[in-house]
N, C-alpha and C positions, 0 to 999 in steps of 0.2 A: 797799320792802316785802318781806314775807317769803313767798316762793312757797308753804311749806310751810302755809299757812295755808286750811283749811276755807275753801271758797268764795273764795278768792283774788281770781280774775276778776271776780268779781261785785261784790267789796268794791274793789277797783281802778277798775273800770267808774264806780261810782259815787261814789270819790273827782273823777275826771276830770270828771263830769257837772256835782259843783259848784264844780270849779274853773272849766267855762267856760262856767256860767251865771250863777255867785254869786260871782266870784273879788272883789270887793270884800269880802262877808261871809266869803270863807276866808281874807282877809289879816291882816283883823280876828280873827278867831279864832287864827291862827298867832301873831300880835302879842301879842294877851292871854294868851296860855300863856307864850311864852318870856317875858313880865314878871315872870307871876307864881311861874316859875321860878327867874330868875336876878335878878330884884330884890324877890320879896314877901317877903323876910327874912333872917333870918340861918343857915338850915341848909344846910351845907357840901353841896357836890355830889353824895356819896354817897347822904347822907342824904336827900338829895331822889328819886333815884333808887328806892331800898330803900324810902322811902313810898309810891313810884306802882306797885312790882311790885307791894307788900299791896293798896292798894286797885282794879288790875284783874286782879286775884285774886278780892278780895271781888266785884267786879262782875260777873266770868266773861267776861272781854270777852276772849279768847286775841289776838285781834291786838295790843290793846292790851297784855298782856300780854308777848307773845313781842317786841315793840317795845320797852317799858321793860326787860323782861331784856337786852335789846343794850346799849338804853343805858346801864343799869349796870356793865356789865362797862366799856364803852368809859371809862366814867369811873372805873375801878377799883376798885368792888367785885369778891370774888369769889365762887365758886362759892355756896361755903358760907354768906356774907353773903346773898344772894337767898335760898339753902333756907332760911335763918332767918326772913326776911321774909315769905316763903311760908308758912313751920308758923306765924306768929302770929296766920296769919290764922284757923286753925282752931279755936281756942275760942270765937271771936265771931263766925265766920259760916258754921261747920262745917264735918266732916270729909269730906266730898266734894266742897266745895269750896275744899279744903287739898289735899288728892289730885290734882285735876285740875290745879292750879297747879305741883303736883309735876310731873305727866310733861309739861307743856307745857314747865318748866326743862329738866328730861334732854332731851325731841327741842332743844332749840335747844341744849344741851350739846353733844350726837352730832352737831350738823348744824356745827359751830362749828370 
């Protein structure tokens, strides 16, 4: 996880909480994601990446977001692929939440 992240500890705390109460239901979960990742079609690795920065952008969710920026880069997208990803987000779910998507890019940019 990413230290720089609002409430960190709090969101960490309670990762762990339902790993060691629920860890059957967070295996399941871990499971259904990476399928429907890497088996629910045909869009190239990028492009899976660059959809999940737009939509936890559109959701405001910054860990989730500062999380998929890693992962796209690691999977080779770059800089400017994500700020593209980022601006399309702002004519269908507005410019403040196209903004905020913006600087949470630059800090994991500068922190990178």
């Amino acid at each position: 996880m990413d230290e720089n992240i609002k409430n960190y500890p709090l969101i960490e705390g309670n990762l762990s909480y339902l790993i060691e109460n629920h860890s059957e239901i967070y295996e399941a979960y871990q499971n259904y994601g990476k399928l429907v990742h890497e088996k629910g079609g045909p869009l190239e690795e990028k492009t899976r990446w660059l959809i999940k920065v737009a939509l936890s952008t559109e959701c405001k969710n910054e860990y989730s977001l500062r999380t998929h920026i890693l992962k796209a880069l690691k999977s080779g997208c770059t800089k400017e692929e994500i700020e593209h990803a980022i601006l399309l987000v702002g004519p269908t779910s507005g410019f403040p939440t196209m903004m905020r998507g913006l600087l949470v890019l630059r800090e994991v940019m500068e922190s990178e």
